[in-house]
matplotlib code that plots the C-alpha trace (Angstrom):
import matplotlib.pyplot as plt

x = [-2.2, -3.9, -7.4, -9.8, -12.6, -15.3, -18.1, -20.5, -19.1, -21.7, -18.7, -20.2, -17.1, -16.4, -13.8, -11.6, -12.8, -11.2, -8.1, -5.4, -2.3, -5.4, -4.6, -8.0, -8.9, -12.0, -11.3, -14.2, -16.0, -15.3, -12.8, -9.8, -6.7, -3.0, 0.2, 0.5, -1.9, -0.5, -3.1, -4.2, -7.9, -9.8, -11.1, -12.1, -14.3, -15.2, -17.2, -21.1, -21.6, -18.8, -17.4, -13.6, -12.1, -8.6, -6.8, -4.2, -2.9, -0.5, 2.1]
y = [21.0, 17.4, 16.6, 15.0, 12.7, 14.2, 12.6, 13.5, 10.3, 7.7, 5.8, 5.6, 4.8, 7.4, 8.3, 5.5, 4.9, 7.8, 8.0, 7.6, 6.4, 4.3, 6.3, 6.1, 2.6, 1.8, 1.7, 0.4, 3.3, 5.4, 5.9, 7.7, 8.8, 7.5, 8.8, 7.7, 10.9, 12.6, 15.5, 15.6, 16.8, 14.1, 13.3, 16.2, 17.1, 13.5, 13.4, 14.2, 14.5, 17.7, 14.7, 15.3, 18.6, 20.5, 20.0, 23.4, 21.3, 18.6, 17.2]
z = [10.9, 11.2, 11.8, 14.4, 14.2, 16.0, 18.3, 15.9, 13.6, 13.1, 11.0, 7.7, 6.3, 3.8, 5.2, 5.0, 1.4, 0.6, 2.4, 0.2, 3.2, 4.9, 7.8, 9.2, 11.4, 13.2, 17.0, 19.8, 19.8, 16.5, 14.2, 14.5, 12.4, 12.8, 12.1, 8.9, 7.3, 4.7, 6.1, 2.4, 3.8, 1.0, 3.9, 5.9, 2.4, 2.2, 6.1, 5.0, 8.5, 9.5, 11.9, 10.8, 12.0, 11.7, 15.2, 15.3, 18.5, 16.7, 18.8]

ax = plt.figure().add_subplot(projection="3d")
ax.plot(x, y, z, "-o")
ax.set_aspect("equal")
plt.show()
């Protein structure tokens, strides 16, 4: 499993803050997560916002 950064992120930043691999960058629009998570999920319980969600579809 691996997760997704949702639309509904207003890029508060949490997220990265608690990322321990600092797999999450800010790109133009929102943020998004690289290949270097560890899929941990610190910060899928981190998002106040429900903005990070588990993608079933990994490559």
């Amino acid at each position: 499993m691996s997760f997704i950064i949702t639309a509904d992120c207003i890029k508060c930043g949490a997220c990265i803050e608690i990322c321990p691999e600092k797999a999450i960058v800010e790109d133009d629009t929102q943020y998004i997560i690289t290949d270097d998570c560890i899929e941990c999920g610190l910060c899928l319980k981190e998002c106040p916002l429900d903005a990070i969600k588990a993608n079933n579809n990994k490559k």
